[in-house]
N, C-alpha and C positions, 0 to 999 in steps of 0.2 A: 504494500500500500504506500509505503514511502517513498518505496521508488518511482511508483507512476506519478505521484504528487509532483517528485522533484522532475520527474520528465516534463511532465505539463506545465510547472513553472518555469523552467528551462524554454521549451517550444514558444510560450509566450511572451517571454520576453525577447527573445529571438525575432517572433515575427512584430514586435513594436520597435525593437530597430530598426528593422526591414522597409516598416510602413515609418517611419522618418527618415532614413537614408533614400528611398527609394517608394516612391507615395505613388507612384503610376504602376499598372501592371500593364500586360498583355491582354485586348478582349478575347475572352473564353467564347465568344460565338463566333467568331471570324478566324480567330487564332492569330491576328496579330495581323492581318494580309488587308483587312479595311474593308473587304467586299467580300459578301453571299450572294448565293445564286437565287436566283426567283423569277421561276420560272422558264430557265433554262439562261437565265439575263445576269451577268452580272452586275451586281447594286451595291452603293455603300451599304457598309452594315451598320443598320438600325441602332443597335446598342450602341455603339462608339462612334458613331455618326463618323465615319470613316476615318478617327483620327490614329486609328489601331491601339489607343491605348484608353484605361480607362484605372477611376481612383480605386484604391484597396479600399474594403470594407473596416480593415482597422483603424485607414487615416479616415474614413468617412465618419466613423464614431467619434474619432479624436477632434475631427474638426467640429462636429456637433455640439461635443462638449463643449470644446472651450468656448462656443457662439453663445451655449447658453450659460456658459459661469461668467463672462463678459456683463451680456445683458443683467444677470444679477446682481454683478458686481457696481452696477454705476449709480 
């Protein structure tokens, strides 16, 4: 039990480095190329509006917060 704890502590602070060194990923629907097929047509892809990248779910939390400890704050 301790060990998974200190994995999972471990993992996650890892990936809150990750998501502050490096707050873009690759979109997961396109895989990073910017365009999906529809309908035999190649199209930018919807998700990431063809920029191939898109924000991590960790910076998207972290930036949330601090919008709303901000507003809090003043």
């Amino acid at each position: 039990m301790l060990i998974a704890m200190a994995a999972a502590v471990i993992w996650l602070g890892g990936y809150a480095v990750l998501c502050a060194v490096k707050p873009f990923g690759t979109c997961r629907r396109c895989k990073g190329t910017g365009e999906t097929a529809r309908f035999g047509k190649p199209r930018a892809c919807p998700r990431c509006r063809g920029d191939r990248l898109r924000l991590r779910l960790g910076r998207r939390a972290h930036n949330g917060w601090r919008r709303t400890h901000e507003a809090g704050a003043r």
